[in-house]
NUDO-243490 format. One line per field, with one value per residue (C-alpha): residue number from 1; residue in three letters; x, y, z. Coordinates in nm, 3 decimals. Layout:
BEGIN
resi <- (NUM ...)
resn <- (ALA ...)
u <- (X ...)
v <- (Y ...)
w <- (Z ...)
This chain:
BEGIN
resi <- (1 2 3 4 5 6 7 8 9 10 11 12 13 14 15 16 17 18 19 20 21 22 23 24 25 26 27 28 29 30 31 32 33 34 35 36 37 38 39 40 41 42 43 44 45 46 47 48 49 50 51 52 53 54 55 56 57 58 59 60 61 62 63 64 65 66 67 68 69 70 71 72 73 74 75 76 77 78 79 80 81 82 83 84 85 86 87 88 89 90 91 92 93 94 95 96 97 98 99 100 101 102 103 104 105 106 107 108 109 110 111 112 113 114 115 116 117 118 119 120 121 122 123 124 125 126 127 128 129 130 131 132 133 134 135 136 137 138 139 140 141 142 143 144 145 146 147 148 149 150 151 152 153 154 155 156 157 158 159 160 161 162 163 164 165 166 167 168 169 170 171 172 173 174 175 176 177 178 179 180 181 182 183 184 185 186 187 188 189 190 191 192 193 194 195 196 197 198 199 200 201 202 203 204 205 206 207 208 209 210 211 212 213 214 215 216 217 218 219 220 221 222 223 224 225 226 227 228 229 230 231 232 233 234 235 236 237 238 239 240 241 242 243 244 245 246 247 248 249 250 251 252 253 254 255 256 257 258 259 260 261 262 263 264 265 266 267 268 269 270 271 272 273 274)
resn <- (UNK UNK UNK UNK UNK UNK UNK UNK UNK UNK UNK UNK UNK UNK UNK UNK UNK UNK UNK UNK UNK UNK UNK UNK UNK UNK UNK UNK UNK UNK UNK UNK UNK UNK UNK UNK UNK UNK UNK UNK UNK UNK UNK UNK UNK UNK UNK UNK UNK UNK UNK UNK UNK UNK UNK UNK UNK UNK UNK UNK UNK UNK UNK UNK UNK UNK UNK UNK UNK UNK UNK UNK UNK UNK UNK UNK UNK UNK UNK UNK UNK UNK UNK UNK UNK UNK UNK UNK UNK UNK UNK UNK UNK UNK UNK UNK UNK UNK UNK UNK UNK UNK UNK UNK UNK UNK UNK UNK UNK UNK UNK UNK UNK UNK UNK UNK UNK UNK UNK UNK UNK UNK UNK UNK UNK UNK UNK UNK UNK UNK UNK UNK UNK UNK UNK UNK UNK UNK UNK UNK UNK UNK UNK UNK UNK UNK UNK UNK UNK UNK UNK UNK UNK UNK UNK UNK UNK UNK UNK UNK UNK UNK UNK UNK UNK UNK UNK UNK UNK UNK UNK UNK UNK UNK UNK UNK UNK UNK UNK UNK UNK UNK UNK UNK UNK UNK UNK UNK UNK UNK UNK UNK UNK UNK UNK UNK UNK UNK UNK UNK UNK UNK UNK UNK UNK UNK UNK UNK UNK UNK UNK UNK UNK UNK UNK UNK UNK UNK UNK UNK UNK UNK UNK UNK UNK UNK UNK UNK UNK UNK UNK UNK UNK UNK UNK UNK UNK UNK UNK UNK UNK UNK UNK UNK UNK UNK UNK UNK UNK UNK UNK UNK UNK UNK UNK UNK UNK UNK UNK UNK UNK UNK UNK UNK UNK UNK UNK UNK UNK UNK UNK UNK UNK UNK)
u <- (-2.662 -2.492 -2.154 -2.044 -1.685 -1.659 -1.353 -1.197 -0.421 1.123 1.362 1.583 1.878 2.132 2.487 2.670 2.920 3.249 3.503 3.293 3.419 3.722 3.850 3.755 3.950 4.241 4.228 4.498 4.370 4.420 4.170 3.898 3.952 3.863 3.511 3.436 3.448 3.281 2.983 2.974 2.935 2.661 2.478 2.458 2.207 1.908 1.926 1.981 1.645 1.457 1.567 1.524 1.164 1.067 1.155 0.972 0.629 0.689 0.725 0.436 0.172 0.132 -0.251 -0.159 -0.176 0.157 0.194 0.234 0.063 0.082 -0.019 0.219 0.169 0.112 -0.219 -0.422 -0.781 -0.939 -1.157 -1.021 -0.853 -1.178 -1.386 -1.177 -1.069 -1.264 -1.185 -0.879 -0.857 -1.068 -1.042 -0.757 -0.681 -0.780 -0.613 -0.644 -0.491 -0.477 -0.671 -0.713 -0.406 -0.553 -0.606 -0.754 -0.682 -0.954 -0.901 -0.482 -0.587 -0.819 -0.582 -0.316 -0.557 -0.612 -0.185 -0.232 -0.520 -0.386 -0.336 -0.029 0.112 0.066 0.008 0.337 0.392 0.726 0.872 0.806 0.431 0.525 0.188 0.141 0.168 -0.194 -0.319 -0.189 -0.416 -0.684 -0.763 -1.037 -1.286 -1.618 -1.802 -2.095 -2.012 -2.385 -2.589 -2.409 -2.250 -1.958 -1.940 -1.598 -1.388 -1.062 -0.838 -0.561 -0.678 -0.457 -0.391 -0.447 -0.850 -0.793 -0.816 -1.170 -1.327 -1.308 -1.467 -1.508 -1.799 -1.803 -2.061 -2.094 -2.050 -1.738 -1.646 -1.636 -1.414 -1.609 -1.307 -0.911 -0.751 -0.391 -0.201 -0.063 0.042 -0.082 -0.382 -0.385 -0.301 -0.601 -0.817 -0.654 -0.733 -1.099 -1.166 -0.985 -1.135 -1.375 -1.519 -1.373 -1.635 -1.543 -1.782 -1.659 -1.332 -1.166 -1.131 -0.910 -0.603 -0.385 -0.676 -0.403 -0.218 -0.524 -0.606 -0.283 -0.272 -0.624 -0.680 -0.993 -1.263 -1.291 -1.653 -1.672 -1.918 -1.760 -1.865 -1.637 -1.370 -0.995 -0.711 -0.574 -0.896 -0.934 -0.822 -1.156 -1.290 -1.640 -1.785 -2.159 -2.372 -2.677 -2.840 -2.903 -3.003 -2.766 -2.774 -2.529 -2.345 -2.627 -2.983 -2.807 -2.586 -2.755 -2.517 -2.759 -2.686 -2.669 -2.505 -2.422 -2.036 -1.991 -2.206 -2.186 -2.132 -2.301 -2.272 -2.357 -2.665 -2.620 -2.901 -2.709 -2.730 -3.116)
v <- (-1.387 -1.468 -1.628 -1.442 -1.330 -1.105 -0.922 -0.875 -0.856 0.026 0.069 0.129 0.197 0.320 0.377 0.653 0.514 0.637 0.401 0.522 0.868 0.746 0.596 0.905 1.132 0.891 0.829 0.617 0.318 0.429 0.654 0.433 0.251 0.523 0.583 0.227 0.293 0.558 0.414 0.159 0.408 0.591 0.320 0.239 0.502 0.285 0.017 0.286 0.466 0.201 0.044 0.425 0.459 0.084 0.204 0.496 0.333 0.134 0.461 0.590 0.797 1.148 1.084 0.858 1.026 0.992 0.644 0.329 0.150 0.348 0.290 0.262 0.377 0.022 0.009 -0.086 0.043 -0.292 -0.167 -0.502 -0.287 -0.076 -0.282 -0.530 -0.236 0.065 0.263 0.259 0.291 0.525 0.582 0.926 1.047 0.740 0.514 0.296 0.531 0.505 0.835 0.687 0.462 0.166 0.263 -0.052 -0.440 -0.477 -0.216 -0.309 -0.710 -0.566 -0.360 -0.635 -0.853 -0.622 -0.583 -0.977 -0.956 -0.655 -0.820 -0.591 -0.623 -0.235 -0.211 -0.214 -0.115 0.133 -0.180 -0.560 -0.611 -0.822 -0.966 -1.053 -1.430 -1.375 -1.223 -1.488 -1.709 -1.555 -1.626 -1.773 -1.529 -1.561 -1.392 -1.372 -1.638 -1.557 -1.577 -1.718 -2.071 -2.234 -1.923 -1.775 -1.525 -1.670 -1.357 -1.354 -1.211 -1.255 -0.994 -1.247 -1.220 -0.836 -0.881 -1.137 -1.235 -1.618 -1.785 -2.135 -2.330 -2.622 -2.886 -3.224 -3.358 -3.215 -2.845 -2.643 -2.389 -2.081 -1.919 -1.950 -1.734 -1.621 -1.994 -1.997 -2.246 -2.058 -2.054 -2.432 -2.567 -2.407 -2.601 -2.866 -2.851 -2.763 -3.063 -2.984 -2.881 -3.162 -2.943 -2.577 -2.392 -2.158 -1.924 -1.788 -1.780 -1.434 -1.571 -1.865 -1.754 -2.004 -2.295 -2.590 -2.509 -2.575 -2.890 -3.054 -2.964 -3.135 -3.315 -3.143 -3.168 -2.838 -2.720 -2.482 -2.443 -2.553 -2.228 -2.061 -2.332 -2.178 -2.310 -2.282 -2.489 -2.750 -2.952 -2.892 -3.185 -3.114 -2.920 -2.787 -2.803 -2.616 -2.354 -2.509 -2.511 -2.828 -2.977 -3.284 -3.121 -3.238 -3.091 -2.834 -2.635 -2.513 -2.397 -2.117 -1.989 -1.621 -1.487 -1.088 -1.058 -1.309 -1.508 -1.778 -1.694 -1.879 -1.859 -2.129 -2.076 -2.241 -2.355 -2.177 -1.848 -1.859)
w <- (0.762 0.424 0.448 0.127 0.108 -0.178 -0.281 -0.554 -0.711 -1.725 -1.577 -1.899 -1.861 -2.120 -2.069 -2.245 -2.474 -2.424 -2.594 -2.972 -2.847 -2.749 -3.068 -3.244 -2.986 -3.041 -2.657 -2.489 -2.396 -2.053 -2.068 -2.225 -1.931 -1.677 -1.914 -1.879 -1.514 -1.515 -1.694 -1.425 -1.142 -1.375 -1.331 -0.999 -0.856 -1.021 -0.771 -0.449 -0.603 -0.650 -0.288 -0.130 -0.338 -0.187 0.177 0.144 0.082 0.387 0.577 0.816 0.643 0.785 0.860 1.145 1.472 1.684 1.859 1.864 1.548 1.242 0.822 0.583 0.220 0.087 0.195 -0.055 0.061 0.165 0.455 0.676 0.992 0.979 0.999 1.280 1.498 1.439 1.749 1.600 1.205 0.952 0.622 0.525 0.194 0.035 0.236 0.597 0.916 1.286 1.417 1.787 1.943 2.143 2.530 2.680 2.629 2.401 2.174 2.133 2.103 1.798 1.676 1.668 1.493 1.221 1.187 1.138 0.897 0.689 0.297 0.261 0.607 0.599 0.928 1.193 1.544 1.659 1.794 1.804 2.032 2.316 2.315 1.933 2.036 2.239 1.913 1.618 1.919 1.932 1.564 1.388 1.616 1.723 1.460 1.806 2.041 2.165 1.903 1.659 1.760 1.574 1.321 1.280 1.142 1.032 0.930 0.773 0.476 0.108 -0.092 -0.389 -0.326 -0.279 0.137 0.086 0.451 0.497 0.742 0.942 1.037 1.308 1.252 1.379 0.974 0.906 0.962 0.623 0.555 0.364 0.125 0.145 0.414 0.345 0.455 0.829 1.020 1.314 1.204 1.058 1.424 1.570 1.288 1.372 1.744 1.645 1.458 1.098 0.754 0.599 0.300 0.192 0.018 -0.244 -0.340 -0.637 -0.835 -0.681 -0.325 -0.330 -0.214 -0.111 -0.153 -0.294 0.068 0.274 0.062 0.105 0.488 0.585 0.245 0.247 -0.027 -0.278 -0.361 -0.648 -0.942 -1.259 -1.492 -1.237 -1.244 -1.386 -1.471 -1.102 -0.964 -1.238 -0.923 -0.756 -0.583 -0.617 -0.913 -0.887 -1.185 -1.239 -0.995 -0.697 -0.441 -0.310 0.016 -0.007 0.308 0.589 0.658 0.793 0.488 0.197 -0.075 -0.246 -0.616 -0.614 -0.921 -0.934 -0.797 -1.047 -1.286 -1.065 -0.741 -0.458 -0.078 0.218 0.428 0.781 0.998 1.293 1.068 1.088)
């Protein structure tokens, strides 16, 4: 399995001007006065628009079936709820909706970790989920707690690396951190409690999100290959060279070279993949 995470982030407005009219007109100066006004109250249906066109993207899309979770218009097409919960959400007209409303524990637990996932946060429920608490806890998730050991799915995907998959590996060397998840501090306590983030691996330069965050939290070392180094990751700590493949990680991690999402791109081959 290949630990890749591949994604890809006027108003004018003129007032009328009645005081030029108004000296022409020989207007009293009482009267210029009232235009003025006037011209004020002109202009303040911009900012109820804009405010009633903003609300109106967070309303729920028709393709959602009645119930309790529901897509908003905000969605941005990622595929990350179908993909997490798809019992639940399919793709509609071209966006993310809920065509079957959870039924069991399993399917609302999935459903809720998609909300949390969601890039946009275009996902919502009718009224505040009692249980979201079990969900934010449930996260990173055994990407196959039978097969696959110490793999996991971290969610909380950014909309900065247009919704990328990151993931977290657990290794007796120091647990790596594949990609930058959207920063919580939910999320950073249950690294914490799992050991913490020794290396994060960054595959390419699309998917690193809110990497500097990470960094400071665990002082973690950066891995990224330096023709794909940007302004934003100058502050890399470890720049690959060449094509690879490098295994200063442990017998265990190969970092592989395999350009084609970008020139550069490269992904991390664990022995517990294999």
């Amino acid at each position: 399995m290949e630990l890749t995470c591949s994604a890809r982030l006027l108003c004018h407005e003129s007032g009328l001007s009645f005081l030029g009219h108004a000296r022409k007109l020989n207007l009293a100066p009482k009267t210029r006065q009232a235009s003025a006004a006037t011209t004020r109250v002109y202009r303040a249906p911009s900012a109820v628009q804009q405010s009633a066109k903003k609300e109106s993207k967070r309303a729920r899309r028709p393709e959602n079936v009645e119930g309790e979770f529901y897509v908003d218009h905000t969605c941005i097409d990622c595929d990350t709820c179908r993909w997490m919960a798809p019992t639940v959400f399919k793709h509609s007209n071209p966006q993310s909706a809920v065509y079957h409303q959870p039924e069991s524990p399993e399917e609302r637990l999935k459903a809720l970790q998609a909300l949390l996932s969601c890039p946009t946060s275009s996902i919502h429920t009718e009224r505040p989920p009692k249980d979201i608490k079990q969900a934010h806890d449930s996260f990173p998730i055994p990407v196959d707690a039978d097969e696959i050991q110490g793999v996991y799915h971290c969610g909380y995907h950014s909309e900065s690396s247009f919704a990328a998959s990151s993931y977290f590996i657990t290794r007796p060397d120091g647990n790596i951190l594949i990609d930058s998840p959207r920063y919580s501090e939910n999320l950073a306590k249950k690294f914490e409690a799992m050991g913490g983030i020794r290396y994060m691996f960054l595959t390419h330069k699309d998917d690193i999100a809110d990497h500097k965050r990470w960094q400071a939290r665990f002082n973690c070392e950066r891995i990224l290959h330096e023709l794909e180094v940007q302004p934003q990751t100058e502050c890399v700590e470890i720049k690959l060279q060449g094509q690879g493949p490098w295994n200063f990680l442990g017998p265990d991690i190969d970092l592989i070279f395999t350009p084609g999402h970008t020139r550069v791109s490269s992904f991390a081959n664990s022995l517990s993949l294999i």
